[in-house]
C-alpha atoms as one frame of an Amber mdcrd trajectory, in Angstrom:
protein
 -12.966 -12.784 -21.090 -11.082  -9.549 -19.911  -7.301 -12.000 -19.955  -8.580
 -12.499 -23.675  -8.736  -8.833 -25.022  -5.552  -8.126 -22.601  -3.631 -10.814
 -24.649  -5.227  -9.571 -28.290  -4.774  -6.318 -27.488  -0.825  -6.477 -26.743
  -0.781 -10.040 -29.087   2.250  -9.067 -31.237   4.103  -7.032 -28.215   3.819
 -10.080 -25.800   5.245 -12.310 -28.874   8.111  -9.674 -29.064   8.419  -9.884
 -24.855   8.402 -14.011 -25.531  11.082 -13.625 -27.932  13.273 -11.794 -25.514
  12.711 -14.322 -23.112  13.541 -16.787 -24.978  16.906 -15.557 -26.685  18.058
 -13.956 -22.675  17.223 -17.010 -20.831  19.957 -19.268 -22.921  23.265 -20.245
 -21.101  25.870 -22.605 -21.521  24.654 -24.390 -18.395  22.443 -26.995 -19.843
  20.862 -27.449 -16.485  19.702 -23.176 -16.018  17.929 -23.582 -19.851  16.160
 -26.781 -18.263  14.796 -25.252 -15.294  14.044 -21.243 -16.428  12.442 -22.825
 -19.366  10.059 -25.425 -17.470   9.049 -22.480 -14.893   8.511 -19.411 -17.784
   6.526 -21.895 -20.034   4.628 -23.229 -16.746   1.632 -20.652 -17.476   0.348
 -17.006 -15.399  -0.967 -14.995 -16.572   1.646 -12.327 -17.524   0.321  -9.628
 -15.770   3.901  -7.059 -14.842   5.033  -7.499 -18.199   1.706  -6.273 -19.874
   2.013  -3.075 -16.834   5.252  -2.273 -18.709   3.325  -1.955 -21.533   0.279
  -0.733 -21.007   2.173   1.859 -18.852   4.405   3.101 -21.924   1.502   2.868
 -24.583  -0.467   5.247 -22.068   2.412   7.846 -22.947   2.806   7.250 -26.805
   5.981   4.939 -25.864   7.413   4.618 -29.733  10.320   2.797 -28.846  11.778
  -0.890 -28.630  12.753  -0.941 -25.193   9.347  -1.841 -23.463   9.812  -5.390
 -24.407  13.363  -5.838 -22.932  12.010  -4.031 -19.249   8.774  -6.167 -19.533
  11.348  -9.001 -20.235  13.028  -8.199 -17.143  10.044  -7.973 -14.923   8.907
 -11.612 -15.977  12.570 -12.664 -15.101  12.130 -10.941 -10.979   8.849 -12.171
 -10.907  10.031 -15.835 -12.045  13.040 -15.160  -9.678  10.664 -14.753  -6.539
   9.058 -18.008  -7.513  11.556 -19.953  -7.810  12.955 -18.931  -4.682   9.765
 -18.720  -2.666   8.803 -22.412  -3.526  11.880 -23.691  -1.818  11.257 -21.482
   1.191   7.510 -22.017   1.391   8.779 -26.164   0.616   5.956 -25.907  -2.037
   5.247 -28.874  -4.487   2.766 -27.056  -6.541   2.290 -24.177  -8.464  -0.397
 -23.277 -11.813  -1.162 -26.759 -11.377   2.356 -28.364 -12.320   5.151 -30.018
  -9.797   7.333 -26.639  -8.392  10.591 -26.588 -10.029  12.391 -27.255  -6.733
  10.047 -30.550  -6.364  11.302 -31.753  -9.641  14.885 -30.652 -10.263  15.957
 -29.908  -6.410  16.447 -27.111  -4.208  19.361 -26.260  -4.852  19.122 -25.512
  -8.764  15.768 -23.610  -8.134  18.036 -21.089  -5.883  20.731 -21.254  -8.201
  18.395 -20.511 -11.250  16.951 -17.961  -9.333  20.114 -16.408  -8.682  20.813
 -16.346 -12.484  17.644 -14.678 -13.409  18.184 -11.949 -10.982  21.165 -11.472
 -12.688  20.320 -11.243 -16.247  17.944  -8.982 -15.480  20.196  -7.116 -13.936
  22.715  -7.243 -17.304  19.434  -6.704 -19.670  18.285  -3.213 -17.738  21.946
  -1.631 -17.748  21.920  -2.623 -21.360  18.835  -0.304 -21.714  21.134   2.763
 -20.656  18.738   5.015 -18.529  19.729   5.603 -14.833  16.290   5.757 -13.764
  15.581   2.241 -14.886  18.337   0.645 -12.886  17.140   2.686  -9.675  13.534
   1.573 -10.287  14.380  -1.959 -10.183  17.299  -2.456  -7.720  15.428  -0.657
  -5.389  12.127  -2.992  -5.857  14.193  -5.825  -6.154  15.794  -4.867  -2.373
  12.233  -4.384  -1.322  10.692  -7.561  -2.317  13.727  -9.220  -0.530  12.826
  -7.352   2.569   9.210  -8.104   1.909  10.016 -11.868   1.791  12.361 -11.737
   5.044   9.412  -9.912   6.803   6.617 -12.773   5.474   9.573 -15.297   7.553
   9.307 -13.999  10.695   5.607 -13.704  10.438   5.052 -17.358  10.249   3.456
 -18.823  12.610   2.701 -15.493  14.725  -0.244 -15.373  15.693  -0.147 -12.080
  16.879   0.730 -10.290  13.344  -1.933  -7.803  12.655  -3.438  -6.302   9.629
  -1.218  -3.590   9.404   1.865  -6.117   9.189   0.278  -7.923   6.770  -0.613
  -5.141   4.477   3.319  -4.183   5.089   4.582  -7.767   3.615   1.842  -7.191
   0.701   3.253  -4.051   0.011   7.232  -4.862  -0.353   6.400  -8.009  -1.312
   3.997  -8.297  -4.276   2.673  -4.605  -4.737   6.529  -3.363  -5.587   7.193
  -4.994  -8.688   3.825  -4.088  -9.978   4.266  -0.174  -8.852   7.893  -1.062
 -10.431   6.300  -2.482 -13.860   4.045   1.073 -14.074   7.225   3.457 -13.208
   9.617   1.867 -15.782   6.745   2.480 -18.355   6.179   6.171 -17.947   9.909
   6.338 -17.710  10.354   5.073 -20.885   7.126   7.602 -22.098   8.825  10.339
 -20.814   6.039  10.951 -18.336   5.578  14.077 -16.262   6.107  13.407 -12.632
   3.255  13.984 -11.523   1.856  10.652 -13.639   4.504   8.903 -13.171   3.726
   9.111  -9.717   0.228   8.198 -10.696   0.743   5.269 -12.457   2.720   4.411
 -10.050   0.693   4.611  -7.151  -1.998   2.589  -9.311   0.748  -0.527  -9.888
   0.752  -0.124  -5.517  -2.755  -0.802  -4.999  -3.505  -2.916  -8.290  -0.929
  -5.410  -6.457  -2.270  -5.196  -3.343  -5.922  -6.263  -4.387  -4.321  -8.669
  -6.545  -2.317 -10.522  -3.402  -5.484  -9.747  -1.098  -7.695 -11.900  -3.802
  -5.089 -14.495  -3.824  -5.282 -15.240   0.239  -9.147 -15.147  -0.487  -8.711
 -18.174  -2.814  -6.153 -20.138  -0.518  -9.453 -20.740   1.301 -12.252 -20.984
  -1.943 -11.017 -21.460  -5.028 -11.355 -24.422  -7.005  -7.810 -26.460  -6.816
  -7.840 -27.072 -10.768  -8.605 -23.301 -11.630  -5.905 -22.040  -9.256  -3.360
 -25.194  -9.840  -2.723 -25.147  -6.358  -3.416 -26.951  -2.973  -6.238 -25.274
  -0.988  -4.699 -24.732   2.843  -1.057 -24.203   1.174  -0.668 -20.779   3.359
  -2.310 -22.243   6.693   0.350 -25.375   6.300   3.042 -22.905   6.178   1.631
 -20.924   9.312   0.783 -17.382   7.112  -1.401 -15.156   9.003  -3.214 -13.828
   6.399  -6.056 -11.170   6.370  -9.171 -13.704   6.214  -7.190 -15.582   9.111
  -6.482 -12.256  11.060 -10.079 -10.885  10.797 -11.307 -14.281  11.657  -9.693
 -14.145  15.099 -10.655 -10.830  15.463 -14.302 -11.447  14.755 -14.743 -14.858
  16.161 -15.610 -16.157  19.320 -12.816 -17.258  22.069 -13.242 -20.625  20.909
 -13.100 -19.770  16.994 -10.149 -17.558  17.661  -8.296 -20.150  19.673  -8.535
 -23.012  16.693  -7.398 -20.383  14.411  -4.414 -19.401  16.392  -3.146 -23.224
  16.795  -3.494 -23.800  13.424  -1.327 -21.051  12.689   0.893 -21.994  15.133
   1.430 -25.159  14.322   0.701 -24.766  10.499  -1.959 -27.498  11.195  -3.567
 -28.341   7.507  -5.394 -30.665   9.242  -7.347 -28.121  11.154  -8.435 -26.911
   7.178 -11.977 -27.780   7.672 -12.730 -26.666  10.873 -10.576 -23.371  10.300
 -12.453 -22.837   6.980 -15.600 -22.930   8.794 -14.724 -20.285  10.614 -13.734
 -18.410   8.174 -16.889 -18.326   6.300 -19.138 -17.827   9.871 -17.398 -14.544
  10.810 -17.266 -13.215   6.917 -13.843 -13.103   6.711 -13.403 -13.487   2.879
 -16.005 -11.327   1.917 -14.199  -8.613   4.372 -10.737  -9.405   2.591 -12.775
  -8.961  -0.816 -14.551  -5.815   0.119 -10.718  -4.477   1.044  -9.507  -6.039
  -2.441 -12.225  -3.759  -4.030 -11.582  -0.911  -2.257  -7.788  -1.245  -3.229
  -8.968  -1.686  -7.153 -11.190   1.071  -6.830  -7.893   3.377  -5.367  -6.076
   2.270  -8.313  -8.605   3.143 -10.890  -8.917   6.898  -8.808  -4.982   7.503
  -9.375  -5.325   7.661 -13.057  -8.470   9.035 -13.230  -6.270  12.068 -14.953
  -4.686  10.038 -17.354  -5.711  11.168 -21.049  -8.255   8.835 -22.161  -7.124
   5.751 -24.173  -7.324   2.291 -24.904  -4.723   1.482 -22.862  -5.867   3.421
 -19.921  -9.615   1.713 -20.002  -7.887  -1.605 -20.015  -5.695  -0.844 -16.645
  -9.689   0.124 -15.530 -10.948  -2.920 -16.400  -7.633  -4.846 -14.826  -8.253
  -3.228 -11.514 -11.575  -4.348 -11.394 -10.348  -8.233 -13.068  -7.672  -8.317
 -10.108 -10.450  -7.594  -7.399 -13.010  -9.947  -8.342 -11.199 -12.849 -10.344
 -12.067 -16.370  -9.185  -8.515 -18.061 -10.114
């Protein structure tokens, strides 16, 4: 219900973003128009784009450039995808084949690669210093993020505090990034900016927190994913971390192979544990508590339309089922 009134509510905006899309993902390359268009028209739910948005509407943005950033923002995000399915070897994704499962490695790099670099083109285009800083430096912080997820798999001995680290760089950024370049472009004072800002940071974080929750619950056709996709790739996730924390010697020691040897086939047995030492409802009670810090950052905000729906987004991203 609350993804319906988002998309009514910023209907003819999001058909202006789509439009941008459209016309600055065309190239000569007949093979980059194949595989940007099979992975932008593959679904999600649009989320950093609408932040842009919502972000600049919050400040009586007037302007035309809030559909070329939120353009931009879809192109990193779809960047990171393309690029993490080849690292993570994925073969699904919204419930489609990953674009590196159907048209190769190589071109979903490659793609990626050109993405980044449009975006790049499109936010000089938009002429405001501030912009470009915004977005290089989340861009080199989601690379750092994803480096930092690498070495983590298959430790067993990463703790919360890591995790939340690769969280933080690695999804949180772009949506912090997403709620700066609006109040940029709304001429925001600082000290909102900042707040805005800080909400993107913690609206991401419940956001990835809920995700790891449904790598162990969700139903496979709601998420379009495999169930057990970040325990075959060895991520120590929060409901796996407080799991060994909480669990018996025994419990902890079948968690700790299976992340060690990214044994799916431990799923069961793993997921058992899981749900005897409360794990997910811990990782959703810190989800919450992240939605609830994001709602508290713009609790000065003047009152709008725009700022009741990032309210109601907070609390969507914290207890969402898919």
């Amino acid at each position: 219900m609350f993804l319906e009134n988002l998309k009514q509510l910023l209907a003819a905006d999001m058909a202006a973003v789509d439009q941008v899309i459209r016309k600055r993902l065309h190239s000569e390359v007949l093979l980059i128009n194949q595989v940007g268009e099979y992975i932008i028209n593959s679904g999600g739910k649009r989320l950093r784009p609408a932040l842009v948005m919502l972000s600049a509407f919050s400040f009586d943005y007037r302007g035309k450039h809030h559909h070329d950033l939120a353009a931009v923002v879809e192109f990193i995000h779809t960047a990171t995808l393309l690029h993490d399915d080849v690292v993570d070897e994925s073969a699904l994704r919204r419930g489609r084949e990953t674009a590196n499962a159907l048209f190769g490695n190589s071109a979903s790099v490659l793609v990626g690669d050109f993405l980044y670099s449009r975006a790049f083109q499109m936010m000089v285009e938009v002429g405001e210093m501030r912009v470009m800083q915004t977005l290089a430096d989340a861009t080199n912080t989601i690379a750092e993020g994803e480096v930092l997820q690498l070495l983590n798999c298959h430790d067993a001995d990463v703790d919360a505090a890591n995790y939340m680290r690769v969280i933080h760089c690695k999804t949180s950024k772009l949506f912090e990034a997403a709620m700066r370049l609006g109040a940029i472009l709304g001429k925001a004072s600082a000290t909102d900016e900042e707040a805005v800002s800080s909400y993107g940071m913690h609206l991401g974080t419940a956001f990835q927190l809920v995700d790891d929750v449904l790598d162990y619950s969700a139903d496979e056709l709601q998420t379009g994913k495999h169930l057990g996709d970040d325990l075959a790739e060895g991520k120590p996730t929060l409901p796996l971390i407080y799991a060994m924390q909480h669990g018996s010697v025994e419990q902890a020691a079948v968690v700790r192979g299976a992340i060690e040897q990214g044994d799916v086939g431990k799923f069961v047995e793993v997921l058992q544990i899981i749900r005897a030492t409360g794990a997910l409802d811990f990782t959703r009670q810190q989800a919450l508590r992240e939605a609830e810090l994001a709602c508290a950052a713009i609790a000065t905000l003047t009152d709008s339309k725009y700022k009741q729906c990032l309210l109601k987004l907070a609390h969507f991203a914290a207890t969402r089922q898919f």
